[in-house]
C-alpha positions, 0 to 999 in steps of 0.5 A: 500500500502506497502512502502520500505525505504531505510536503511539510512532513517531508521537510520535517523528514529532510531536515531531521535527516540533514541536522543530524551528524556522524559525530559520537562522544563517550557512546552517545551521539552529538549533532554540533561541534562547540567551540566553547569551552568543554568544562562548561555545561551546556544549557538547552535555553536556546532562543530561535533568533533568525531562520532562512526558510532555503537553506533546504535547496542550498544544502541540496544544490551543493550535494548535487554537484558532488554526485554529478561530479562522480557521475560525470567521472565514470561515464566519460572514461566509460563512454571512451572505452565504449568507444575505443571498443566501437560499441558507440561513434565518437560524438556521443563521447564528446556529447557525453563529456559536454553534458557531464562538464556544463553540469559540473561548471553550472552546480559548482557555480550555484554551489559557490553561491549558495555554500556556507548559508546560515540557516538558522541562529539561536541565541543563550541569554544566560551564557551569552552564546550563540548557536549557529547551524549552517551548510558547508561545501558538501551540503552538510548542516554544520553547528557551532557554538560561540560566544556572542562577543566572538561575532563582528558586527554587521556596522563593522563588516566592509562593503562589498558588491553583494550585500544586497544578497548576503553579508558576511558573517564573521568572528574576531577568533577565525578567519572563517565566514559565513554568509547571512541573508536578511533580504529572503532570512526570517528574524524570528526575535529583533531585540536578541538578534540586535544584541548578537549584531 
């Protein structure tokens, strides 16, 4: 018997299946990498602060491009093989690594854009330290923990050509950053996410 559900309850679905992580301390299984100090205990009093409602499709655009790479290096030294056996002429080798390279170069490009997105930002009054899930390279949700004063503000970041889609997020302690849209981002709390930026 087939059963249909309903989109919202395959997202929920996709984005359990994406938060979680293949991370296991001490038998147990963990979802973040903390950049806190371990000695100190960690509260669950998060505050949802901010949320980008696509982080779902960015996170699906940048695996894409890995399968397609992996596709793209199987079937060109297959298609040439075929070839050199004269099972297939050589245009279709050419059209086959045509089709395979514009799809590479079209999900790297998308993947270069939509790469290190935060999808959604928590805030801990009591400890003063923000939780922050975003997406890497690879299409994986990645969480860290920082200290609220660790992070730069927005009136302190250069300008560049494209804040007007993003800004980039970034911390005094890395040179690492992040990318956070407030055009197409929902801020779920505006008191707390002016006292993070």
């Amino acid at each position: 018997m087939i059963r249909f559900i309903s989109k919202e309850k395959a997202l929920r679905v996709v984005f359990r299946i994406t938060r979680t992580s293949n991370c296991i301390q001490n038998g147990k299984r963990c979802t973040s990498t903390s950049t806190v100090p371990q000695g100190e205990e960690k509260s669950t009093d998060y505050v949802p602060v901010y949320k980008l409602p696509y982080i779902i499709p960015f996170s699906l655009v940048n695996r894409l491009k890995v399968y397609q790479t992996a596709l793209t290096v199987i079937t060109v030294p297959a298609a040439a093989a075929l070839n050199q056996l004269h099972h297939i002429s050589s245009e279709a080798v050419m059209y086959t690594a045509a089709l395979g390279l514009s799809g590479c170069l079209t999900l790297y490009g998308l993947g270069f854009l939509t790469q290190n997105f935060v999808g959604i930002m928590y805030y801990n009054e009591e400890r003063d330290t923000v939780k922050i899930a975003y997406t890497d390279t690879w299409g994986r949700r990645k969480d860290i923990e920082i200290p609220a004063k660790d992070i730069v503000p927005l009136n302190d970041l250069p300008v560049t050509m494209f804040d007007g889609l993003f800004f980039t997020f970034r911390r005094f302690s890395t040179k690492d950053t992040l990318k956070l849209t407030l055009r197409y981002g929902t801020i779920l709390d505006k008191e707390k996410f002016k006292r993070i930026l």
